[in-house]
C-alpha positions, 0 to 999 in steps of 0.5 A, spaced: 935 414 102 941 412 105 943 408 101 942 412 095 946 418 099 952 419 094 947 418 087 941 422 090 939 428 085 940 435 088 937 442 085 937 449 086 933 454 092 930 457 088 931 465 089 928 472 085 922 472 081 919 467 076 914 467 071 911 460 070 905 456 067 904 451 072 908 452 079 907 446 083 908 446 090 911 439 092 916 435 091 914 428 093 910 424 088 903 427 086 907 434 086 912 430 080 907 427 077 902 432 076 909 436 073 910 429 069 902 430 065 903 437 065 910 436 061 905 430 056 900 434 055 904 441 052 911 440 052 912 447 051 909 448 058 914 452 063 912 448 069 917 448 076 917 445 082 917 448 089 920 443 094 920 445 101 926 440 104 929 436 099 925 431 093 921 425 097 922 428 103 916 427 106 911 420 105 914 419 097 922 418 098 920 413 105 913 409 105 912 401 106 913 401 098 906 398 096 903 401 090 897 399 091 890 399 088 887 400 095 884 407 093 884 413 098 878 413 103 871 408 104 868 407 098 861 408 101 862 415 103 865 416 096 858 413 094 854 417 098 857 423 095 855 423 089 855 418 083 852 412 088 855 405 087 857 406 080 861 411 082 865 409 087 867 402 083 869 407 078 873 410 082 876 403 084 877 401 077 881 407 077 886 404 082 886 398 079 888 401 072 894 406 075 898 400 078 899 398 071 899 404 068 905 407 073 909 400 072 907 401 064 911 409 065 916 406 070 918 401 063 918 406 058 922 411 062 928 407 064 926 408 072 929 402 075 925 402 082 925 395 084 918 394 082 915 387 081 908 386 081 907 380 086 901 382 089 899 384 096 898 379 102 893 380 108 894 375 114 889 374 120 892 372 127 885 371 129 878 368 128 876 375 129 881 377 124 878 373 119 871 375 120 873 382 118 877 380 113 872 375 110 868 381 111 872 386 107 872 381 101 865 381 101 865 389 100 871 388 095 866 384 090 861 390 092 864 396 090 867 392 083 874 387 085 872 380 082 874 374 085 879 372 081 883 379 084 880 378 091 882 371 093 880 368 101 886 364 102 885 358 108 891 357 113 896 353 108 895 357 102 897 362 107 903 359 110 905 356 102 906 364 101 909 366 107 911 362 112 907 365 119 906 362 124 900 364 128 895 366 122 889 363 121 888 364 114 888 371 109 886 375 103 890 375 096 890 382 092 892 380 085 894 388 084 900 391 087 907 392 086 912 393 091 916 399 089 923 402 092 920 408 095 925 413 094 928 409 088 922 412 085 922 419 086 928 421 085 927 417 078 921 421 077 925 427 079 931 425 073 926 424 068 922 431 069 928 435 069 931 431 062 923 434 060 924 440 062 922 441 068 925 446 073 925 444 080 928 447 086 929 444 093 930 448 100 925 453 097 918 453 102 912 456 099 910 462 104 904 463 102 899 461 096 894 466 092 891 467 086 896 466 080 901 468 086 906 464 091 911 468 096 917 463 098 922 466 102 927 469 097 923 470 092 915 470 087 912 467 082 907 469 077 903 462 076 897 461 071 895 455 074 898 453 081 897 445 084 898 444 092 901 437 093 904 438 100 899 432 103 902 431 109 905 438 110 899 441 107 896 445 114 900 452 113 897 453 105 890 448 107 889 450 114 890 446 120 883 443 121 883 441 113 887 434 114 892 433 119 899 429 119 898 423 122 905 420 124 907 413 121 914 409 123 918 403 119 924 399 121 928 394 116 932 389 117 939 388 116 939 383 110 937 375 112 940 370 111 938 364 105 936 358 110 932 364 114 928 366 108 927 358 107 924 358 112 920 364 112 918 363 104 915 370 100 919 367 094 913 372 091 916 378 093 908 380 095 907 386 100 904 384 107 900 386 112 895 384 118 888 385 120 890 387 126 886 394 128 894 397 129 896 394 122 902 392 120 905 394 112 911 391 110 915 388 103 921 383 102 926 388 098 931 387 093 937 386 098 933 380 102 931 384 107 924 386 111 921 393 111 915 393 116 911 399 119 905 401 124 903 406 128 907 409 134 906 415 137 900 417 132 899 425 132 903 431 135 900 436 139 898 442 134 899 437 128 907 437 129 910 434 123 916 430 128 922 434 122 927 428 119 923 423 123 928 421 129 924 414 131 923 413 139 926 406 140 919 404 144 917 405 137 922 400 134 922 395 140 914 394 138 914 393 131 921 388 131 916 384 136 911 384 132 915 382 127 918 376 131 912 374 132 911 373 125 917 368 124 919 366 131 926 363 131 929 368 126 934 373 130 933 380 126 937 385 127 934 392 126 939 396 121 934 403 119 929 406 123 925 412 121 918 416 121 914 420 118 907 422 117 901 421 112 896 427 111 888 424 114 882 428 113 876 428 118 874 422 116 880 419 112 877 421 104 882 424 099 880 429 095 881 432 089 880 439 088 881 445 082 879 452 083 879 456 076 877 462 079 883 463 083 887 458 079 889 454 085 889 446 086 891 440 090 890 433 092 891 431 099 888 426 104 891 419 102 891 417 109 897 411 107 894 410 101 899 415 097 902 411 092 898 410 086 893 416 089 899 420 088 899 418 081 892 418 080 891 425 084 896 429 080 894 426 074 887 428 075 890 435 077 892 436 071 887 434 067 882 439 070 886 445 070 887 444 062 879 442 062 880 435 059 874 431 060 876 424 062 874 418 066 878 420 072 875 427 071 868 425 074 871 420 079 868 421 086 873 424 089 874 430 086 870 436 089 870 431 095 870 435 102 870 432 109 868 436 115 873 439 119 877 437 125 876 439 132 880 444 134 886 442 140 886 439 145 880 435 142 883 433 136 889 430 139 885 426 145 880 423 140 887 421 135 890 417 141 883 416 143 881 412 137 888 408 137 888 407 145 882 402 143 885 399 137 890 397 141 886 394 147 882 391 142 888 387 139 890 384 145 883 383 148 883 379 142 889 376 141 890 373 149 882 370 149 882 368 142 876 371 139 871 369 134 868 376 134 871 383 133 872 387 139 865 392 140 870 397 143 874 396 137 867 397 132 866 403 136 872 406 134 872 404 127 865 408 127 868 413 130 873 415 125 869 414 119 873 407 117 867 402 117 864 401 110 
């Protein structure tokens, strides 16, 4: 976002009375996408976006960039749900699919967001981390991934790609992308608003009812209204319907070339780890290193942390990590920024539409939210005019996790759950462990993770 600052796109507040079929409240991107298939469907359609701060404020304009076909949420609870285990590889064949639709839309629309479709690498710096991983495949083939889309690399094949020097060996996911995050929202924005699409920044939505928002400085009559706040979502959702968990990133200034000689990633692929506090990152266009994870995980009373001020503690343990990915390499920290992801009870997605009172959303993507974005506004659209699709009957729409616990238990279970991943990591680590922590296994349980 910095470095589009002088060729960002700037819209109106919005201000008075309006009249529209669709009101959308969000400008990230479910909130531009669902504007995007409303405008496909029925070009005369009046459709207006109301954005809180500015377009991609929020996880859309500065996520880790992996456009992925991870969907939102365990796929055996999506299973349960309703639709058994058809259902949920439905839904993953689903993710698999928006990946190449959305770079197929990227083409055709003439949005340069530095996409390339390299794949996604997953390293394991632990025998226990490669159990997990050989573990997660064996749930990938079962819930629809073939073997040619989910390969089980050993430690050279791994190293081949990227140069790590503690890994054990890793997994290879043929579909995903990395994207520039704000790249792509503020394309989408362009390309809504030369379809007719009215958006408005600085204009928070007060309050949502049938057919009715309240903003600030004015109301709009509505005929179809879709909430796309994800994690914003606790005044218009309620505070308990998911919560905003806080997620930190750092780039790098740009790398020398005999520094990336020697660190390889000639394939562009996204990256993480099986660590239980996990790593995401890319190699970007400029040569540089975006990597995030988890610092400070959850405010008190679901604070959102504003414009996403980063504690430099934060800063100190994802550079560390990423020294010790690629020791000898001297990295300079150029950016460094938080934000937060919307997660339910136990971290399923959902897509919901109410015909009665008109009113919809998407929510819940739990750092999934690239293609889930694009999948959930889609899907919106296509219940609100009743189309009947292969998306319309996935398992996550009408799915309803439990509430969160009212504070202070919520925060004390949230830091809780990550205090035992992260014991679990370093007693791991340090004694080089060939079975997953128990301590680990009950927090994974504990917060509906395990498949």
């Amino acid at each position: 976002m910095a470095q589009l600052a002088d060729t960002r796109p700037s819209f109106p507040r919005f201000t008075g009375q309006e009249s529209v079929d669709v009101a959308i409240v969000g400008g990230g991107y479910t909130g531009l996408w669902a504007a995007y298939f409303a405008k496909k469907l029925e070009p005369s359609l009046s459709v207006a976006v109301f954005e809180a701060e500015q377009v991609g404020y929020g996880a859309s304009g500065r996520n880790g960039g992996w456009l992925s076909a991870m969907p939102p949420g365990n796929r055996a609870a999506f299973a349960r749900a309703g639709g058994g285990l058809e259902a949920s590889r439905a839904l993953q064949q689903e993710f698999v699919a928006g990946v190449d639709s959305v770079l197929d839309i990227l083409q055709a629309e003439g949005i340069d967001a530095d996409q390339h479709k390299g794949g996604a690498l997953v390293a394991a710096h632990t025998q226990a981390g490669l159990g997990r991983l050989v573990t997660r495949r064996d749930a990938d083939l079962k819930y629809g991934l073939t073997e040619d889309e989910i390969q089980l690399l050993d430690r050279d094949e791994f190293r081949s790609r990227i140069n790590i020097s503690t890994v054990h060996g890793g997994l290879f996911y043929k579909h995903c992308a990395r994207i520039h995050p704000a790249k792509l929202v503020y394309g989408l924005a362009d390309t809504l608003t030369s379809m007719g699409v009215r958006i408005y920044e600085g204009s928070p939505v007060d309050s949502v009812g049938s057919r009715t928002l309240t903003l600030a400085d004015g109301g709009v009559t509505a005929a179809r209204t879709f909430i796309c706040t994800e994690g914003y979502s606790g005044q218009l959702l309620g505070s308990r319907t998911l919560i905003p968990v806080n997620s930190s990133m750092i780039v790098t200034k740009p790398l020398p070339e005999e520094a990336w000689q020697q660190i390889g990633w000639d394939g562009l692929q996204c990256l993480s780890d099986s660590a239980h506090t996990f790593i995401y990152a890319q190699r970007t266009s400029d040569g540089r290193i975006a990597i995030g994870g988890r610092g400070v995980p959850y405010r008190f009373r679901s604070g959102t942390g504003g414009a996403g001020a980063t504690a430099q503690s934060t800063i100190d343990l994802i550079s560390h990590k990423l020294g010790s990915f690629f020791p000898g390499i001297p990295f300079e920290v150029d950016h460094a920024w938080s934000g937060v992801l919307g997660v339910t009870r136990d971290w399923n997605g959902g897509v919901h539409w109410d015909p009665a009172s008109g009113v919809g959303s998407s929510t819940g993507y739990a750092g999934h939210g690239v293609t889930s974005a694009y999948v959930g506004g889609r899907t919106l659209v296509e219940l609100a005019f009743e189309k009947e699709t292969e998306r319309t009957t996935l398992p996550w729409v009408g799915y309803r996790a439990r509430k969160w616990e009212p504070e202070p238990i919520r925060w004390l279970g949230v830091h809780a759950m990550y205090r035992l991943f992260g014991i679990a990591d370093q007693w791991e680590e340090r004694r080089s462990s060939s079975k997953t922590s128990l301590l680990a296994r009950f927090g994974s349980r504990l917060a509906g993770l395990h498949e």
